[in-house]
Each structure stands twice: as structure tokens, then as C-alpha cells.
Backbone as numpy.savetxt, mean C-alpha at the origin, in Angstrom:
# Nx Ny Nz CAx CAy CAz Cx Cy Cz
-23.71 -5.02 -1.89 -22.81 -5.24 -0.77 -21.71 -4.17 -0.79
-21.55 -3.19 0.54 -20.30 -2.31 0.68 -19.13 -3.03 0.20
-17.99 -2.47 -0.37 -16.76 -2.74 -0.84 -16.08 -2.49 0.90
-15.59 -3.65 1.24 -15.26 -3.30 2.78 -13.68 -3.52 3.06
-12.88 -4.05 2.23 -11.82 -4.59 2.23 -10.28 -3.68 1.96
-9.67 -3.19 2.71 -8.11 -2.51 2.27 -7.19 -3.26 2.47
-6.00 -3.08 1.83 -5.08 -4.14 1.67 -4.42 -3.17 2.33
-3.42 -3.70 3.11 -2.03 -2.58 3.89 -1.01 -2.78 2.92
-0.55 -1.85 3.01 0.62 -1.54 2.25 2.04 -0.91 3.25
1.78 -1.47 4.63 3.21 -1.07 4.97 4.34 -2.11 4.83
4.16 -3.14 4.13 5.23 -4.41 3.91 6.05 -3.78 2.65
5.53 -2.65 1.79 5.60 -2.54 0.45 7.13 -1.39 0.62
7.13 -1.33 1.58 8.68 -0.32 1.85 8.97 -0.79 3.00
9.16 -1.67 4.08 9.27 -1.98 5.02 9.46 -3.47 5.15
10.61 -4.04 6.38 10.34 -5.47 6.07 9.16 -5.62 7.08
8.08 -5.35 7.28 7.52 -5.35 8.21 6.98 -6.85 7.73
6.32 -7.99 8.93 5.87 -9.23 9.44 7.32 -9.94 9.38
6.71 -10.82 9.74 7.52 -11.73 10.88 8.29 -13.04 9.30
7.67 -12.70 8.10 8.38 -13.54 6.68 8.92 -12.85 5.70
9.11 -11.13 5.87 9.36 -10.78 5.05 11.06 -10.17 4.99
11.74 -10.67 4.35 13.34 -10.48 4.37 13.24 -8.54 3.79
12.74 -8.26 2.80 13.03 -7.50 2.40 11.87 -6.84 1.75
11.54 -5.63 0.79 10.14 -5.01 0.65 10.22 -5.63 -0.89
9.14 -5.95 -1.39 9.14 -6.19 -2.66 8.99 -4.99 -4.15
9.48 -5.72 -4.54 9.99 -4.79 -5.90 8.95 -4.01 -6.54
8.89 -3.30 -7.57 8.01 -2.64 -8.31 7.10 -3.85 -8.98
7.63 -4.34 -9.63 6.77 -5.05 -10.57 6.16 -6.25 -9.50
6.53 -6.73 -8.25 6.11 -7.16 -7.37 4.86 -6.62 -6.82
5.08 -5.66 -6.83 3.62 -4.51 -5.85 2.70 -4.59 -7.18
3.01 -4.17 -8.52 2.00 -4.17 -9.28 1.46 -5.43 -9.55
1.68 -6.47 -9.39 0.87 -7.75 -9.35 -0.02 -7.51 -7.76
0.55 -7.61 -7.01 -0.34 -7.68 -5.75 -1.27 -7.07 -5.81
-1.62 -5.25 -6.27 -2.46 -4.44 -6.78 -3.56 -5.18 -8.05
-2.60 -5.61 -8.99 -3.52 -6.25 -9.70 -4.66 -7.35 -9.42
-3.92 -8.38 -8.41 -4.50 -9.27 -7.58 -5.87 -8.76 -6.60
-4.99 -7.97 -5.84 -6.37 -7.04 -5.33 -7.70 -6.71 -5.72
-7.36 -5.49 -6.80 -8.49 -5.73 -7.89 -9.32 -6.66 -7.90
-8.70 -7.96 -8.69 -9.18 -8.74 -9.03 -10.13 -9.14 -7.95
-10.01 -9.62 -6.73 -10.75 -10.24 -5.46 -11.82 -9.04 -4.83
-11.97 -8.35 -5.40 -12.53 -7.00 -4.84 -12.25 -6.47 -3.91
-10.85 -5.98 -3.73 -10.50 -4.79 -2.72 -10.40 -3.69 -3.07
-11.30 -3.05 -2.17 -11.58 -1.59 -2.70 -10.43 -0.50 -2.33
-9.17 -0.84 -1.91 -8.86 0.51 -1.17 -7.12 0.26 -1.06
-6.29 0.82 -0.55 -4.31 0.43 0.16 -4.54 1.42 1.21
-4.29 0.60 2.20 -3.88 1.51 3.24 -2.35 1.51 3.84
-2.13 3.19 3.82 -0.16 3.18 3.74 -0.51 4.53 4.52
1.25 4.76 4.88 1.44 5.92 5.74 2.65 6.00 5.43
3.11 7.54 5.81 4.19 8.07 5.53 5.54 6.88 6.48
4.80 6.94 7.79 5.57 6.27 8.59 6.35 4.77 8.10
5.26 3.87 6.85 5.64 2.59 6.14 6.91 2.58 5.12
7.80 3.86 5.31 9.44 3.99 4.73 8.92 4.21 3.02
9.40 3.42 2.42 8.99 3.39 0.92 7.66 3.11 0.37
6.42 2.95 1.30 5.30 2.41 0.84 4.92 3.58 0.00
4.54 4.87 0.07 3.85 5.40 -0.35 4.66 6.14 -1.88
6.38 6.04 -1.83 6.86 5.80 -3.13 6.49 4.55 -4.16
6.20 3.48 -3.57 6.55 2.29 -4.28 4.85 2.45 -4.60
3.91 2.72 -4.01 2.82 2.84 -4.68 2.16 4.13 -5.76
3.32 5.21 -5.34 3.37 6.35 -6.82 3.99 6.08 -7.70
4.65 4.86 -7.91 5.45 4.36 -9.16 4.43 3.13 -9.94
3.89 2.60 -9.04 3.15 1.42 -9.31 1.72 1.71 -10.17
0.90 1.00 -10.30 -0.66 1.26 -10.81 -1.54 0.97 -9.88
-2.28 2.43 -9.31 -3.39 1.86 -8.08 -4.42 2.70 -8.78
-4.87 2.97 -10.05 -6.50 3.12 -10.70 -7.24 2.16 -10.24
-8.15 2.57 -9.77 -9.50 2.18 -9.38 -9.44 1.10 -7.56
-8.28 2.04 -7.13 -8.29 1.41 -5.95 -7.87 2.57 -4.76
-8.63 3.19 -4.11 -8.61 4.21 -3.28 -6.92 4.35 -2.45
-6.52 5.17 -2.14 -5.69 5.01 -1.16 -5.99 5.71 0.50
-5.34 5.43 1.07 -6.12 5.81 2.68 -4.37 5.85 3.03
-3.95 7.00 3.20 -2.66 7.20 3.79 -3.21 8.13 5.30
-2.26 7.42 5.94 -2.38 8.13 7.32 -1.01 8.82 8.14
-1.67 10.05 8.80 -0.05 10.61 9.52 -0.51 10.98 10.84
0.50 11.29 11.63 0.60 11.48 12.26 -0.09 12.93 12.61
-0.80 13.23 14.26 -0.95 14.37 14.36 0.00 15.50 14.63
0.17 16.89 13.98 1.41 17.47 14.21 2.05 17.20 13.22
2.27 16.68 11.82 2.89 16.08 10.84 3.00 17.55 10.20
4.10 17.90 9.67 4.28 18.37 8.67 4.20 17.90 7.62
3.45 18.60 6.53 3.01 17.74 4.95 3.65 18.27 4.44
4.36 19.46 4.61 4.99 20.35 3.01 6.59 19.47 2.74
């Protein structure tokens, strides 16, 4: 069976949904990651645009879980 499942990661620097007061902490994200794992999700999907997501997941542990960051067209990367 394909590994079909990505977890978003724009809550992870962002208060983004409609319950979240504030972005959760480091050691917060590394449980959720761990959790992930565990249930077989293969992948985080984040973007530059998700504020702190894509810091809070270079601090964190995402071995053996793909990342899928997305930008904008016209984005400067440097």
C-alpha cells in the first residue's frame, strides 16, 4: 500500500485553525512528528508562507519523514 498521508505543518508557526491560541512549542512539534511516524505518515507539508513552520521543523526531528515545502511563484530563495 502507497504511503499516502502528509501532515501540514502550517499550525506549527502560525495560529492558524479556528482552536489554536498560539503555535506550539519545540518539544510540542517533536511529539506530534513522533506521533506521525508512529500512524504511518509519510511526509510535513509546510511553506515559507506558514511564519515559523519551517524553523520549528529545522530545530525539531523529521528523519524518516519527507518534507514537501512549497513557495510561491517568483519567490526569491536566496
Amino acid at each position: 500500500m502507497a504511503k499516502k498521508i502528509l501532515l501540514g505543518a502550517a499550525s506549527f508557526g502560525t495560529n492558524y485553525g479556528i482552536a489554536n491560541i498560539s503555535p506550539p512549542g519545540l518539544e510540542e512539534v517533536r511529539q506530534m512528528l513522533d506521533l506521525a511516524r508512529q500512524l504511518g505518515v509519510y511526509g510535513i507539508d509546510t511553506a515559507r508562507e506558514y511564519a515559523g513552520s519551517e524553523q520549528s521543523l529545522g530545530l525539531a526531528r523529521v528523519e524518516n519523514l519527507r518534507v514537501h515545502s512549497k513557495f510561491t511563484h517568483g519567490t526569491d530563495l536566496t
